[in-house]
TIDREN-397823 format. One record per residue (C-alpha): x, y, z; residue in one letter; residue number from 1. Coordinates in steps of 0.5 Angstrom, whole numbers. Example, Ala and Ser with C-alpha at 12.3 -4.5 7.8 and 13.67 -1.06 7.14 Angstrom:
<sefis>
<sefi xx="25" yy="-9" zz="16" type="a" seq="1"/>
<sefi xx="27" yy="-2" zz="14" type="s" seq="2"/>
</sefis>
This chain:
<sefis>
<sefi xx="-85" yy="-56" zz="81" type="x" seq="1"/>
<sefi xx="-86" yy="-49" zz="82" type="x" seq="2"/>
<sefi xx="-88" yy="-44" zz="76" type="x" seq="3"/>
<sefi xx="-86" yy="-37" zz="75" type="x" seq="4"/>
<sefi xx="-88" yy="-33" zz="68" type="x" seq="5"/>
<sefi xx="-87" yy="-26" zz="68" type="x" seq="6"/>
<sefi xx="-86" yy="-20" zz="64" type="x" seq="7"/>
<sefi xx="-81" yy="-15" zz="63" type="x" seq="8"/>
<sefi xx="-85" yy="-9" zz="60" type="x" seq="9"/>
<sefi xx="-91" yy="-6" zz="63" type="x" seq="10"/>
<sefi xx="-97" yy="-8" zz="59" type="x" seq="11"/>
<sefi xx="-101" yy="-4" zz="56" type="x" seq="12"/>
<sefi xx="-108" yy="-4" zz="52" type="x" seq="13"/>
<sefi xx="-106" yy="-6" zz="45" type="x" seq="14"/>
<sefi xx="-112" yy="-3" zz="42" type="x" seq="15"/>
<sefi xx="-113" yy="3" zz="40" type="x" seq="16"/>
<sefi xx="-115" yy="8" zz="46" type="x" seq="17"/>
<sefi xx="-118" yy="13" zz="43" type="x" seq="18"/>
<sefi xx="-123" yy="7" zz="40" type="x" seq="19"/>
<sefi xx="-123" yy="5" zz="48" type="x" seq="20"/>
<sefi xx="-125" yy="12" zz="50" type="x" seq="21"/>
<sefi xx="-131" yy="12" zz="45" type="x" seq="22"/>
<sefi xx="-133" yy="5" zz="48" type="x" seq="23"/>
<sefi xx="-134" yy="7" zz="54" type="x" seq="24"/>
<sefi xx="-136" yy="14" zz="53" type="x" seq="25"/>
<sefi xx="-133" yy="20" zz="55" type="x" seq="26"/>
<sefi xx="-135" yy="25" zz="59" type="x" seq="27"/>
<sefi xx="-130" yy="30" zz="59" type="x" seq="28"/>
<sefi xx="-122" yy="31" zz="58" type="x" seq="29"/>
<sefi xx="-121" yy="29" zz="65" type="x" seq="30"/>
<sefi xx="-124" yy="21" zz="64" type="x" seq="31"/>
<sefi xx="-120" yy="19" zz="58" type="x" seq="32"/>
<sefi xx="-113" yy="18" zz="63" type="x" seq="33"/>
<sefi xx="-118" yy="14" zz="68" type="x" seq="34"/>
<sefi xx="-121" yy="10" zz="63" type="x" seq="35"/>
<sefi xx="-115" yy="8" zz="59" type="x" seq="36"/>
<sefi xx="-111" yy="7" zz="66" type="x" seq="37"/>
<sefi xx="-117" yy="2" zz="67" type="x" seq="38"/>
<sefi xx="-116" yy="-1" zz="60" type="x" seq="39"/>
<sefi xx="-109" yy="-2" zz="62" type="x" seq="40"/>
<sefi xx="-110" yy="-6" zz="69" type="x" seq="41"/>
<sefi xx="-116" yy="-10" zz="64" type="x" seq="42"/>
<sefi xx="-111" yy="-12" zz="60" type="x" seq="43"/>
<sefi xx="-107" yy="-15" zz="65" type="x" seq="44"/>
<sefi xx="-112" yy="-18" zz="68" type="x" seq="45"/>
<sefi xx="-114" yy="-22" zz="62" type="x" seq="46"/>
<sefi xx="-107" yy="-23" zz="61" type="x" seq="47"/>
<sefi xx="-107" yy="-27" zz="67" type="x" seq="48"/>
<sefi xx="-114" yy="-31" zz="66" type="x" seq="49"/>
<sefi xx="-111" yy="-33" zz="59" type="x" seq="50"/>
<sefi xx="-105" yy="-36" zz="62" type="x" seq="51"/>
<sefi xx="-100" yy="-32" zz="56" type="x" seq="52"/>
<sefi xx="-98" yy="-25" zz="55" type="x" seq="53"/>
<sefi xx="-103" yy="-21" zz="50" type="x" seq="54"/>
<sefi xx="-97" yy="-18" zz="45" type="x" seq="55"/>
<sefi xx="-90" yy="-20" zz="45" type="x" seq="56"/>
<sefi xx="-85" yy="-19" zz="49" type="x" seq="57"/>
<sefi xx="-79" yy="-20" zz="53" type="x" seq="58"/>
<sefi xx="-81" yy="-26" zz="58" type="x" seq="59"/>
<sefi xx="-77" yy="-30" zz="64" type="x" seq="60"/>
<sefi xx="-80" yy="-37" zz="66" type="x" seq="61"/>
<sefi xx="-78" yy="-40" zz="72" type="x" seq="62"/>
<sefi xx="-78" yy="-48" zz="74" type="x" seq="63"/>
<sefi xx="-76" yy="-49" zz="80" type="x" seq="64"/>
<sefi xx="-77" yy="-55" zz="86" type="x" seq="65"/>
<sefi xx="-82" yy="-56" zz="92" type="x" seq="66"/>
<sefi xx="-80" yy="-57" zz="98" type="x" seq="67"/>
<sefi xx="-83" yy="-65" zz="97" type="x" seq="68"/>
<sefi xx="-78" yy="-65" zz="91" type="x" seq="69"/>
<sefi xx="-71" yy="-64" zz="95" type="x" seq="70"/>
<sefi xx="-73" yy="-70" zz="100" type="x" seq="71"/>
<sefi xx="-68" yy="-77" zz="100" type="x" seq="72"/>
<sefi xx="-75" yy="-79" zz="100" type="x" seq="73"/>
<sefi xx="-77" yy="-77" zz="93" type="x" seq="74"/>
<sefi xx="-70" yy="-79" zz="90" type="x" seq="75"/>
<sefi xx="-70" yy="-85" zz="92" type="x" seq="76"/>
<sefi xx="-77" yy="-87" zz="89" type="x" seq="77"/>
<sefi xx="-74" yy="-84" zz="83" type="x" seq="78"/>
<sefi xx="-68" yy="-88" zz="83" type="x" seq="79"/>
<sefi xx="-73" yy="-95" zz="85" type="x" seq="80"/>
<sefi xx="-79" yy="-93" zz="79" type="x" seq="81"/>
<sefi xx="-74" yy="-91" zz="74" type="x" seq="82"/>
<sefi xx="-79" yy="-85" zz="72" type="x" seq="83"/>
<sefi xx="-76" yy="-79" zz="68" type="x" seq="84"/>
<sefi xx="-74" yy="-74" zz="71" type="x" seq="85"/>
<sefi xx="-79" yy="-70" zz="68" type="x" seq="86"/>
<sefi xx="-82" yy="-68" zz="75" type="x" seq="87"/>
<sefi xx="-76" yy="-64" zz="76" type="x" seq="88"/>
<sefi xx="-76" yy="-59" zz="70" type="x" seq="89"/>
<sefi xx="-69" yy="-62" zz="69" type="x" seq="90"/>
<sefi xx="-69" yy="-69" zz="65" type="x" seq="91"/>
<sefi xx="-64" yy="-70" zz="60" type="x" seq="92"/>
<sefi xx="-67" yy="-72" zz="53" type="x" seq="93"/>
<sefi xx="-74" yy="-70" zz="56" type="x" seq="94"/>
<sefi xx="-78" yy="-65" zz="53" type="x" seq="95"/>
<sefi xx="-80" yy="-59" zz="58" type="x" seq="96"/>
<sefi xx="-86" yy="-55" zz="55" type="x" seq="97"/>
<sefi xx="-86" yy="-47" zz="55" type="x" seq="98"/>
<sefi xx="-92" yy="-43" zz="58" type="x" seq="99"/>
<sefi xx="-94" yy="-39" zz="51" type="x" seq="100"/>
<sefi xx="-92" yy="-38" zz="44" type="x" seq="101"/>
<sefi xx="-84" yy="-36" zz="43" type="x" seq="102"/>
<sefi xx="-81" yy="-32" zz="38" type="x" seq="103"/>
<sefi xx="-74" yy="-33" zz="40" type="x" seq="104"/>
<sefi xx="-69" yy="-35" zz="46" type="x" seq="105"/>
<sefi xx="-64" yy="-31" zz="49" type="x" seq="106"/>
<sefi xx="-61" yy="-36" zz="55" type="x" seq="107"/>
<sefi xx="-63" yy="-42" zz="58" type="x" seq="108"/>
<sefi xx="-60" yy="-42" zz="64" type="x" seq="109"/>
<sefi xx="-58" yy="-48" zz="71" type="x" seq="110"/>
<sefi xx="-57" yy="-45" zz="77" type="x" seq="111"/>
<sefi xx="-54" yy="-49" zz="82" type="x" seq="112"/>
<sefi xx="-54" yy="-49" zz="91" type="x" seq="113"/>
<sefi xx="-47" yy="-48" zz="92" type="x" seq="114"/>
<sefi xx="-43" yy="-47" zz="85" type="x" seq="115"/>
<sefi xx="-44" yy="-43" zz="79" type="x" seq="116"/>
<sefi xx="-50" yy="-41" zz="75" type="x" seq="117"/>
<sefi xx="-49" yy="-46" zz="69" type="x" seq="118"/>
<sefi xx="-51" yy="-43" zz="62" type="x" seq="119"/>
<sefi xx="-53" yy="-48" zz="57" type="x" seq="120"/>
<sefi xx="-51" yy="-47" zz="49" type="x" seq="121"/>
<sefi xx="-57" yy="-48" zz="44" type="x" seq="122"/>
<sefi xx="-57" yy="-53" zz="38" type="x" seq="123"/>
<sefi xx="-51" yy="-57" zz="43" type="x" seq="124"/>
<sefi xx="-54" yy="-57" zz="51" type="x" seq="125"/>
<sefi xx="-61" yy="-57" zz="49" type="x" seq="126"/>
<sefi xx="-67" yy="-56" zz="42" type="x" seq="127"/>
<sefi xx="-72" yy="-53" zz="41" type="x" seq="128"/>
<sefi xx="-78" yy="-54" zz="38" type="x" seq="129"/>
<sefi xx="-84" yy="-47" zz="36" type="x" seq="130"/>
<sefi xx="-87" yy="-52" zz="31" type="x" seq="131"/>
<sefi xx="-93" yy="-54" zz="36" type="x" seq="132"/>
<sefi xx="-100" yy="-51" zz="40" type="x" seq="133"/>
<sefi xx="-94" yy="-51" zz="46" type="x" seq="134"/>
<sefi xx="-87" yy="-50" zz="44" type="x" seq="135"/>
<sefi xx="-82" yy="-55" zz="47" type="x" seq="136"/>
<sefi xx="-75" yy="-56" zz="50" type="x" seq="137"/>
<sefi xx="-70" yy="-63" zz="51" type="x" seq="138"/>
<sefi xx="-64" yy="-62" zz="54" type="x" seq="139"/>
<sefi xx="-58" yy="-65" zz="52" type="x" seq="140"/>
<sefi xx="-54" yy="-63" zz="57" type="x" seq="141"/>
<sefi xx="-51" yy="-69" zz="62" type="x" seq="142"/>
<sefi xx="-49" yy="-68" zz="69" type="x" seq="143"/>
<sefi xx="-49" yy="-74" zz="74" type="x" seq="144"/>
<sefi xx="-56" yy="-75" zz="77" type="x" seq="145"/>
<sefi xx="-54" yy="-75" zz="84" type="x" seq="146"/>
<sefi xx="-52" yy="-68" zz="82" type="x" seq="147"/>
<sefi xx="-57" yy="-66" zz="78" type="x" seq="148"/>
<sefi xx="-61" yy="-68" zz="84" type="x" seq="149"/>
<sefi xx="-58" yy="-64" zz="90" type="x" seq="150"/>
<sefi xx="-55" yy="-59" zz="87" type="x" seq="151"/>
<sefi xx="-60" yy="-56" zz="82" type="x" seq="152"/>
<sefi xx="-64" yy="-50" zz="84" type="x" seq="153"/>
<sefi xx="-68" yy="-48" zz="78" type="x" seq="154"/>
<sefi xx="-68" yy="-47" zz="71" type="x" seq="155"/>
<sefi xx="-69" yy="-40" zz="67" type="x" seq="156"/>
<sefi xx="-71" yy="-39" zz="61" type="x" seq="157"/>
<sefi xx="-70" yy="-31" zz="57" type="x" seq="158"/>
<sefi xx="-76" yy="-31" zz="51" type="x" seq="159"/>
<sefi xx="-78" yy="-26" zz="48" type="x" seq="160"/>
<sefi xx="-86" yy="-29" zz="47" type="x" seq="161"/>
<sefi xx="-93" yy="-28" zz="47" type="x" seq="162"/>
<sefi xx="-100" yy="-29" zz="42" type="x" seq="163"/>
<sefi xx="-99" yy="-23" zz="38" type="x" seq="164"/>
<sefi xx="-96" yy="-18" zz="35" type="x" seq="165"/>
<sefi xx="-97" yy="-10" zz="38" type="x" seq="166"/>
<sefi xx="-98" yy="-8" zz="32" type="x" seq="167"/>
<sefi xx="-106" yy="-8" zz="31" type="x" seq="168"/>
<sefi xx="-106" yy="-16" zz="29" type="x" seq="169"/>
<sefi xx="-109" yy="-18" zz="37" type="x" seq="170"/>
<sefi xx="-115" yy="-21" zz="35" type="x" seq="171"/>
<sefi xx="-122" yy="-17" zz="36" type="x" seq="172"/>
<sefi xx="-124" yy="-22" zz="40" type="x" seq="173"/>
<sefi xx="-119" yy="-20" zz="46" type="x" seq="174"/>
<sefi xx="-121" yy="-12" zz="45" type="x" seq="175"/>
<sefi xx="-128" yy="-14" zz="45" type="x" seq="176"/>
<sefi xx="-128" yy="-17" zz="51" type="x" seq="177"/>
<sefi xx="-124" yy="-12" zz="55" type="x" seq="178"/>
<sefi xx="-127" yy="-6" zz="52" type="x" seq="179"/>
<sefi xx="-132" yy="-9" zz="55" type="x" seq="180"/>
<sefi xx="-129" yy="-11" zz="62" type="x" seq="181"/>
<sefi xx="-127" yy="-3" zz="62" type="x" seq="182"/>
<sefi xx="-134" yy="0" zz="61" type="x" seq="183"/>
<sefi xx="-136" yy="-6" zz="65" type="x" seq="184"/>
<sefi xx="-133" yy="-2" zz="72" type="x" seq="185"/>
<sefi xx="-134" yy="5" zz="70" type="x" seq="186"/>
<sefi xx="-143" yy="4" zz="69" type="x" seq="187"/>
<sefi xx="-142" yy="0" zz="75" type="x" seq="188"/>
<sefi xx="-137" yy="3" zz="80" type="x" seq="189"/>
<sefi xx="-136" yy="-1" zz="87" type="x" seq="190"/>
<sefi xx="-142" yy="-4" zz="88" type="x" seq="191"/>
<sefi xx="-140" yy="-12" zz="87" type="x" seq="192"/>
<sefi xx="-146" yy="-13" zz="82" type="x" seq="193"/>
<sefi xx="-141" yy="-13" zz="76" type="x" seq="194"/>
<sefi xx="-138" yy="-20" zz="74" type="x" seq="195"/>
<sefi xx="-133" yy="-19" zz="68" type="x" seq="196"/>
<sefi xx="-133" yy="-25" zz="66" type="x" seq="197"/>
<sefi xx="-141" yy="-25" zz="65" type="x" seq="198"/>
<sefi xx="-143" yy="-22" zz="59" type="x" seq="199"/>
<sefi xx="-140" yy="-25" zz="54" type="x" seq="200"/>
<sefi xx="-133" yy="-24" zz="56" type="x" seq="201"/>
<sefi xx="-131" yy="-31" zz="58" type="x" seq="202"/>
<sefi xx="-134" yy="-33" zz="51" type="x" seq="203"/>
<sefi xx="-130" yy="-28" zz="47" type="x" seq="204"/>
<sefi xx="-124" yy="-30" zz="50" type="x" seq="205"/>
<sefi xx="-124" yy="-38" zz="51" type="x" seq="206"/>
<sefi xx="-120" yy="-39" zz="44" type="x" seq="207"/>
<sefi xx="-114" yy="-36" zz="46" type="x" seq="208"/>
<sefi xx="-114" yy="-39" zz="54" type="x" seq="209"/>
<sefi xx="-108" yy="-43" zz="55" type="x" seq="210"/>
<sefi xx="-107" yy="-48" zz="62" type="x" seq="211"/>
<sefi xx="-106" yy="-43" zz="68" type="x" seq="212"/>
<sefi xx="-99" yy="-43" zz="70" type="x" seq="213"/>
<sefi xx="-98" yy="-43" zz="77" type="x" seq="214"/>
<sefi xx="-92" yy="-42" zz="83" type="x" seq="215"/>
</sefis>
């Protein structure tokens, strides 16, 4: 299966940036948009490395299949060993866990080679559940398999979702770790000896790591 999480709203340092400018140290009007600009591509990239948007926010996840995925050859393993459909993101009454945290679903669609997008209704083609680490789908949606085989694209899912809200409760530890990324860069400009996941950073931020989406 191929993955594919992302964000529609730039983000952000979700601290406070004045804060941010007298960590790093200021050395005059003209710095504070580079450093607050440097704070933002920190935050994107710690995003990244943690698997999960920081705050939330409005997010699409897509599933879709390999190129191994859509063989005759695939199928007909499927149909001999009996296995769940799982492995194509598309298995009725089989849970499809969601990368990160959500707050609410807004669609949960099924688009299909050849035909029309099909719009799945909550609560009757498919539950969710928002009480575990990971929150979870089950379809309850029928379609033949044969045509659930070869017809189905992917599967898009709207969410709004992330760890936190951007209200000032992200834990310090995150804004700890990229205040100190940020000044990392700036005392130590283009000469490769800065690893930002080297003094404590990696430490601070190990709590909040999900598994890595791939895709």
């Amino acid at each position: 299966m191929l993955y594919s999480l992302k964000t529609n709203d730039v983000t952000k340092y979700p601290g406070n940036t004045d804060d941010l400018i007298d960590y790093v140290g200021s050395a005059g009007p003209d710095r504070d948009p580079m450093i607050i600009a440097a704070g933002n591509s920190v935050t994107m990239a710690i995003e990244k490395y943690l698997g999960t948007p920081i705050g939330k926010r409005s997010c699409r996840y897509v599933v879709s299949r390999n190129a191994s995925e859509l063989s005759d050859g695939y199928h007909n393993s499927w149909l001999r060993t009996g296995t769940a459909f799982t492995a194509n993101g598309i298995s009725t009454n089989q849970w499809i866990e969601l990368p990160c945290q959500i707050e609410s679903i807004q669609s949960l669609t099924v688009s299909m080679w050849g035909g029309d997008n099909i719009q799945l209704q909550e609560g009757i083609d498919y539950h969710v559940d928002t009480d575990c680490k990971f929150p979870k789908i089950m379809l309850s949606w029928n379609m033949s398999i044969m045509d659930m085989f070869y017809k189905y694209k992917n599967m898009i899912v709207d969410f709004t979702g992330g760890l936190y809200e951007v209200d000032g409760t992200v834990p310090e530890g995150i804004i700890f770790a990229i205040n100190m990324a940020t000044k990392g860069f700036f005392e130590n400009p283009g000469d490769g000896a800065f690893n930002p996941l080297d003094n404590g950073m990696n430490f601070f931020l190990k709590n909040y790591q999900v598994p890595a989406i791939g895709g």
